[in-house]
C-alpha positions as CSV (number, residue, x, y, z in Angstrom):
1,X,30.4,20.2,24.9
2,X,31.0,19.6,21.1
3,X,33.2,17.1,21.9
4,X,30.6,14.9,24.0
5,X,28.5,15.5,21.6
6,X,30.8,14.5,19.0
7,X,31.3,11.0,21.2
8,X,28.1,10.5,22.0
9,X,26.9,10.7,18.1
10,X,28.2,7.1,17.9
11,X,26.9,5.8,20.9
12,X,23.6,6.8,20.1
13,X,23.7,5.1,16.5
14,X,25.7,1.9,17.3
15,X,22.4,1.5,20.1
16,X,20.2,2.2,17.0
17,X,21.5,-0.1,15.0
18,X,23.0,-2.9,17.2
19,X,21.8,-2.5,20.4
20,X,18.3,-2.0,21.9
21,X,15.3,-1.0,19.5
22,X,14.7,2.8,20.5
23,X,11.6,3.4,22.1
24,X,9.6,6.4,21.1
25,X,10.0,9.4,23.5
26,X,5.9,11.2,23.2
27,X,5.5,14.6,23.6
28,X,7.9,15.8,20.3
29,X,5.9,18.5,18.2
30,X,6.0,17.5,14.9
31,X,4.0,18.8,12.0
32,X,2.6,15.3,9.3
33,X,1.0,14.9,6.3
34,X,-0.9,11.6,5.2
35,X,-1.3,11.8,1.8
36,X,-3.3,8.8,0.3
37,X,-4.1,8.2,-3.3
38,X,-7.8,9.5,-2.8
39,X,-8.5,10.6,1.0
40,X,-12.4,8.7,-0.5
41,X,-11.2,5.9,-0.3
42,X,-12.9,3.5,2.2
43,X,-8.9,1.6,3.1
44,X,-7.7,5.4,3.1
45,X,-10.2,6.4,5.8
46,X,-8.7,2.8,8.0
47,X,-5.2,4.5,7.3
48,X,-5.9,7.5,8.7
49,X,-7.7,6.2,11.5
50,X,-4.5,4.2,12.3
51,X,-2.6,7.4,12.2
52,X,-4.7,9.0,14.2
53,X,-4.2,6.4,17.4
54,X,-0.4,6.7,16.6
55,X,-0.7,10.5,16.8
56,X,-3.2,10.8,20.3
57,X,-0.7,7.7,21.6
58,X,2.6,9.5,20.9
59,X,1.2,12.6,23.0
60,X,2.2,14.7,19.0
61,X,1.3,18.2,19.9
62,X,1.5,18.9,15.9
63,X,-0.8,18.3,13.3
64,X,-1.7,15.6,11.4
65,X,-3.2,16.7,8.3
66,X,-5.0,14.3,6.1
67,X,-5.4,15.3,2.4
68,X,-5.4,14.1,-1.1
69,X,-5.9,14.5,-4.5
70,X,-9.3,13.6,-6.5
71,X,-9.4,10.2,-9.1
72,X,-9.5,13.1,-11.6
73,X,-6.3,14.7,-10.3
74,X,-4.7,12.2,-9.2
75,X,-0.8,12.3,-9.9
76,X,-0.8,16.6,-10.0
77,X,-2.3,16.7,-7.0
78,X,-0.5,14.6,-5.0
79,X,2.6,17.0,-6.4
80,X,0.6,20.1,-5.4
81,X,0.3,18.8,-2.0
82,X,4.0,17.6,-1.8
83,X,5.2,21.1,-3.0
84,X,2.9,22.8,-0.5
85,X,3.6,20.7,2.4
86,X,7.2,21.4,1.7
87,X,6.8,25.5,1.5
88,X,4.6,25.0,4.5
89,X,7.4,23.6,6.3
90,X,5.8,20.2,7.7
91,X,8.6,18.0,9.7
92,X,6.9,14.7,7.8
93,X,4.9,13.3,4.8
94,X,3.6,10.3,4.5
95,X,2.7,9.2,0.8
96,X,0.6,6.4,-0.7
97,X,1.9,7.4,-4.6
98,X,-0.5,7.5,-7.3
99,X,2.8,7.3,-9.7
100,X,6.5,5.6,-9.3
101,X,8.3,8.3,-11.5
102,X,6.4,11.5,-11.4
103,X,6.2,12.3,-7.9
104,X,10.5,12.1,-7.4
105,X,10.6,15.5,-8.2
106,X,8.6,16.8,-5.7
107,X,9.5,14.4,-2.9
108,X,13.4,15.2,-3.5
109,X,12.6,19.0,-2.9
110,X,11.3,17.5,0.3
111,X,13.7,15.9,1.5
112,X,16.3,18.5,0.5
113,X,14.6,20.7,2.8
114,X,14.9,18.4,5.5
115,X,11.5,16.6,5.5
116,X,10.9,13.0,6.0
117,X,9.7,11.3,3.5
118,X,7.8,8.0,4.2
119,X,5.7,6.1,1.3
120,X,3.0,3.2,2.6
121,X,1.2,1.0,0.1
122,X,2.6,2.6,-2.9
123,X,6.1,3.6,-3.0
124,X,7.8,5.9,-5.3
125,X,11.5,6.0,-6.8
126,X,14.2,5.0,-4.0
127,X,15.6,8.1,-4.4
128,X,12.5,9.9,-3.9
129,X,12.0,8.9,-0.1
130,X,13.4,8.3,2.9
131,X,11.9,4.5,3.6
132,X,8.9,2.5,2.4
133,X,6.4,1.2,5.0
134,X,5.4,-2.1,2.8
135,X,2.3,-3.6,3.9
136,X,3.5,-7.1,2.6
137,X,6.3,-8.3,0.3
138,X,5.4,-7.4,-3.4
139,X,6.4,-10.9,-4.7
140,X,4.7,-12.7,-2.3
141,X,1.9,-10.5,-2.9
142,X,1.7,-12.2,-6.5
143,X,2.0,-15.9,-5.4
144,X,-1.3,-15.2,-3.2
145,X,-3.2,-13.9,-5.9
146,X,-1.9,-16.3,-8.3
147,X,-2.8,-19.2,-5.5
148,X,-6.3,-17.4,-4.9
149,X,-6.6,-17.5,-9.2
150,X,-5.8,-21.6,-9.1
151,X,-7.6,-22.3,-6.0
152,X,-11.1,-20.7,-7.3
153,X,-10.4,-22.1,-11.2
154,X,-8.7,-25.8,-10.1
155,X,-6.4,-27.5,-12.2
156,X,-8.3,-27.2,-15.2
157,X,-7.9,-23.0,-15.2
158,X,-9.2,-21.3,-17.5
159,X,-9.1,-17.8,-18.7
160,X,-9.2,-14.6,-16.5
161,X,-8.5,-11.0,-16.6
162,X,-7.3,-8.9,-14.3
163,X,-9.2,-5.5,-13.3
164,X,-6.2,-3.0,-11.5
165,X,-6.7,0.8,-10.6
166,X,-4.3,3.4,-12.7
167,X,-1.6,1.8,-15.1
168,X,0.9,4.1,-13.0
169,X,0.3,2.8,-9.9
170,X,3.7,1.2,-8.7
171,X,2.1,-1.2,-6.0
172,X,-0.9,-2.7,-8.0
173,X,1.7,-3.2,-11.4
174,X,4.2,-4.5,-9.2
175,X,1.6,-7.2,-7.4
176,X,1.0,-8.1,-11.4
177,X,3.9,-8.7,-12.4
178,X,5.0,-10.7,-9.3
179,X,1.7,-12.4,-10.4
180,X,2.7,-12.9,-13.8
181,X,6.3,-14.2,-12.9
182,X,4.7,-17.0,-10.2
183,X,2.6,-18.4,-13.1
184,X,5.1,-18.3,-15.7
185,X,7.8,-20.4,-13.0
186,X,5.3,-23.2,-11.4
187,X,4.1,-25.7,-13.6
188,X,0.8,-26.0,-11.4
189,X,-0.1,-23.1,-13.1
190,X,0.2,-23.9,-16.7
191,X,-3.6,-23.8,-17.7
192,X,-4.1,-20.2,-16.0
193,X,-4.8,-18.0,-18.9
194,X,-4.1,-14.4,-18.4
195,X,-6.6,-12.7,-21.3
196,X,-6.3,-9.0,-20.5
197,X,-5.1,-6.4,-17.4
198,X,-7.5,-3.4,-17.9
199,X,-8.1,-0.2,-15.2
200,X,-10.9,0.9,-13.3
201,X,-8.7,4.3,-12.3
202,X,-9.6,3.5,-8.9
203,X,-13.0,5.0,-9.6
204,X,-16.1,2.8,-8.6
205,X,-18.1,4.1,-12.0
206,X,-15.1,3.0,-14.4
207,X,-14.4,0.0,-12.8
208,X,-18.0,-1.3,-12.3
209,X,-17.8,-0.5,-16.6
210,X,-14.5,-2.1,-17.1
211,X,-15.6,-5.4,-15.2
212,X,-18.7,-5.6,-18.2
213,X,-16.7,-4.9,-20.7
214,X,-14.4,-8.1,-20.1
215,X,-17.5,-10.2,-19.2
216,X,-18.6,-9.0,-22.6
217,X,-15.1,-9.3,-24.7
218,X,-14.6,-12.7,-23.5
219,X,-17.3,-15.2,-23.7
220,X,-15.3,-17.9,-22.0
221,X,-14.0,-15.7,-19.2
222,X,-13.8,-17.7,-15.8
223,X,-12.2,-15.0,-13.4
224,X,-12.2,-11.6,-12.7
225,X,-8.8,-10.6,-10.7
226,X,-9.0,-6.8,-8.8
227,X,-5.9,-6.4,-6.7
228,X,-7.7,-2.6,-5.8
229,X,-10.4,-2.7,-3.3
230,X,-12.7,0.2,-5.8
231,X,-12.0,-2.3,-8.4
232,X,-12.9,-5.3,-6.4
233,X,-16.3,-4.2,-5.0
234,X,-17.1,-2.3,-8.6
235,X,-16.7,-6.3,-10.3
236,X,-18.9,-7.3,-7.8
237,X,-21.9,-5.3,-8.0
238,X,-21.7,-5.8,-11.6
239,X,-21.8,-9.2,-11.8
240,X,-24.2,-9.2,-9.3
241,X,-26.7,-6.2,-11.5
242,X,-26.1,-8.6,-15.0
243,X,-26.9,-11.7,-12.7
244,X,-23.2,-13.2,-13.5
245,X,-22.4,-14.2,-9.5
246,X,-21.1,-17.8,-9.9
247,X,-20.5,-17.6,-13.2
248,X,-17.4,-15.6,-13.4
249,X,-15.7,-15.9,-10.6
250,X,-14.0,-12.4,-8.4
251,X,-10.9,-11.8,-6.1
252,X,-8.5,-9.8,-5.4
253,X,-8.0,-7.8,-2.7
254,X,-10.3,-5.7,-0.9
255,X,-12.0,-4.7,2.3
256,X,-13.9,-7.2,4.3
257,X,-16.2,-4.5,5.3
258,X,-17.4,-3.9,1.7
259,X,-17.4,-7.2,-0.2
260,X,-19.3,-9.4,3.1
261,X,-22.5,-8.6,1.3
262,X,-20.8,-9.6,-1.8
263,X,-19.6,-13.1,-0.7
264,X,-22.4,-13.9,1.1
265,X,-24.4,-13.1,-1.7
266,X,-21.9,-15.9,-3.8
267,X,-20.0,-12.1,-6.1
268,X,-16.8,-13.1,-4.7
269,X,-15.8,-16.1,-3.6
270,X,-11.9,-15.7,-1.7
271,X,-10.1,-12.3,-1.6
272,X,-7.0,-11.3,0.7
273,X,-6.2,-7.8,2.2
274,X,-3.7,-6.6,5.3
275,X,-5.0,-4.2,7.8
276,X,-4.9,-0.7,6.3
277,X,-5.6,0.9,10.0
278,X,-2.7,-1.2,11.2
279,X,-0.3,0.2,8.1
280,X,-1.6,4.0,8.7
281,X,-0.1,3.3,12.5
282,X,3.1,2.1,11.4
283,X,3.7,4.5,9.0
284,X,3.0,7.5,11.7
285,X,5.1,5.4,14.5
286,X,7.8,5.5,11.4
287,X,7.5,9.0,10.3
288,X,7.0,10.6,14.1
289,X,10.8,8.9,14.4
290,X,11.8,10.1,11.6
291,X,11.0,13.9,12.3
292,X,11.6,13.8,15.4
293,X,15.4,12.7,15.1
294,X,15.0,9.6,17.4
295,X,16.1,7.3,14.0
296,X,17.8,7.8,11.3
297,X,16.2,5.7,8.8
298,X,19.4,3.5,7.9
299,X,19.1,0.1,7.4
300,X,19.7,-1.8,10.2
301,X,18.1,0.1,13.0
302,X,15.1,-1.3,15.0
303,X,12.5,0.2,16.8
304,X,9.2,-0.1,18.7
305,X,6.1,0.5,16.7
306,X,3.9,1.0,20.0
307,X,1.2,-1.9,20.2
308,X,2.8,-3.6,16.3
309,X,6.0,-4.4,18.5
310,X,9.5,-4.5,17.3
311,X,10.6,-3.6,13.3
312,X,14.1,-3.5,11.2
313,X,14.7,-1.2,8.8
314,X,15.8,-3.3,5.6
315,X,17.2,-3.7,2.1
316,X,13.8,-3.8,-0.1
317,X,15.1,-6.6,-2.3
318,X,12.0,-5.9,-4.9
319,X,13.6,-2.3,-5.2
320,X,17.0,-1.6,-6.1
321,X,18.7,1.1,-3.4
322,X,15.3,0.7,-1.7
323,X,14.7,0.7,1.7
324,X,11.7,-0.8,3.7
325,X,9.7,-1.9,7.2
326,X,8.0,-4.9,6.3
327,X,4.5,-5.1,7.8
328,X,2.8,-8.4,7.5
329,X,1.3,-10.7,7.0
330,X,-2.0,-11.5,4.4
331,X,-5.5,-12.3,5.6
332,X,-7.1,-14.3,3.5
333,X,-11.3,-13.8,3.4
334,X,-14.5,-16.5,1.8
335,X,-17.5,-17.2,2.9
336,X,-16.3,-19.0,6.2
């Protein structure tokens, strides 16, 4: 017996990896946690509804737990949860981080004790997790919003800020700098002026302040760029209560849901977003995989996300020693 078993071990990974993309067997009991960045969040709420048809499709007898910190919490709670999923025992957690660096501790214990790890939307240190479910590639995430920036201001630019959610959050300073790097290396950029990067914190009340205090800083201000959908709908209901819709421009990347008032009403004219219920899915098709045993999580083997079709596991090439699924693609979202 050990020595089939010790054949077979091969077999099973060589099909993993080169052969066919393993199908998900239903039924396994496995024990997740979805742990957002704030469970209030509107494109939290989409990821977790994602999860859920993952969960009732897979036939999971185990839980799914969805939990997260408060804005006021945000980074120790997350490692409360982490620490508490991890005494509990839970087969799989599923992390949208609030923080890069300060969360590696926890996760590591995690994974030590023989939980999957799996970040979506907001990774953490390579070494903290087991995979990153990225909704889109980082980089290209900057050329959109850097495109979205030059389409709204033309070639004569202009000056614009840009409103994020915490100054620890890996996605959102990632998507900035990849920003920053696509208008410092394309000439057709050159009159883009980046004035200030300020943070909302993710919170609807600091962001809707943030958003005046740049319209008052700078009187010349064209653009208001929120890559955080709090951040984006905050801008625009205060341009919208100072009577500034038109005159500063607003994107970024939000929820269609909460800003069609908002463009119809001329707050925002273009943002971009991916589906956040279709990124909650993937990351639970991952995870359930994961726990389960069916993959490994080495780079190189392909599966079957249910209805999402076929995914490789990959070298992140934003992340050193990083591993990734690569979701796809942009939506881009006006008045048409």
């Amino acid at each position: 017996l050990v020595l089939i078993v010790l054949l077979a071990a091969p077999i099973l990974s060589a099909s993993a990896q080169g052969g066919e993309p393993v199908e998900a067997v239903p039924g396994q009991e496995v024990n997740l946690i979805l742990l957002p960045k704030d469970p209030g969040n509107p494109v939290f709420v989409e990821a977790h509804n994602g999860a859920m048809e993952a969960h009732e499709e897979l036939e999971n007898p185990g839980e799914l737990i969805f939990t997260g910190p408060t804005p006021e919490n945000a980074i120790p709670g997350q490692i409360e949860i982490i620490t508490s999923g991890t005494t509990e025992g839970v087969d799989a957690i599923m992390i949208s981080a609030n923080a890069y660096e300060e969360l590696v501790p926890a996760t590591t214990a995690a994974r030590e004790a023989g939980i999957a790890v799996v970040t979506w939307d907001s990774p953490v240190m390579p070494e903290g997790e087991d995979l990153f479910i990225a909704q889109v590639d980082f980089s290209e995430t900057g050329v959109v919003m850097a495109d979205m920036a030059l389409s709204l201001l033309g070639d004569e630019g202009g000056q614009f800020a840009i409103l994020s959610a915490t100054p620890d959050a890996s996605n959102q300073n990632a998507w900035i700098e990849a920003m920053q790097a696509a208008i410092e290396a394309d000439e057709k950029y050159a009159n883009l002026e980046l004035v200030d990067i300020v943070y909302g914190n993710d919170v609807p009340e600091d962001s809707y302040n943030q958003a005046l205090g740049l319209v008052d800083k700078y009187p010349d201000l064209k653009l208001i760029m929120a890559p955080t959908t709090v951040g984006l709908a905050a801008a625009a209901k205060a341009l919208q209560d100072e009577d500034l819709c038109g005159e500063v421009l607003l994107s970024g990347l939000g929820l269609p849901s909460e800003m069609q008032a908002f463009v119809e009403d001329g707050c925002s004219q273009e943002f971009a977003l991916w589906s956040f219920h279709d990124l909650g899915y993937l990351a639970y098709y991952v995870s359930y995989l994961l726990a389960s045993e069916q993959i490994t999580g080495e780079v190189g083997e392909s599966f079957v996300a249910g209805r999402m079709g076929e995914y490789t596991i990959e070298e992140d090439p934003n992340r050193e020693g990083g591993k990734r699924v690569l979701m796809g693609p942009f939506s881009l979202y006006n008045l048409d």
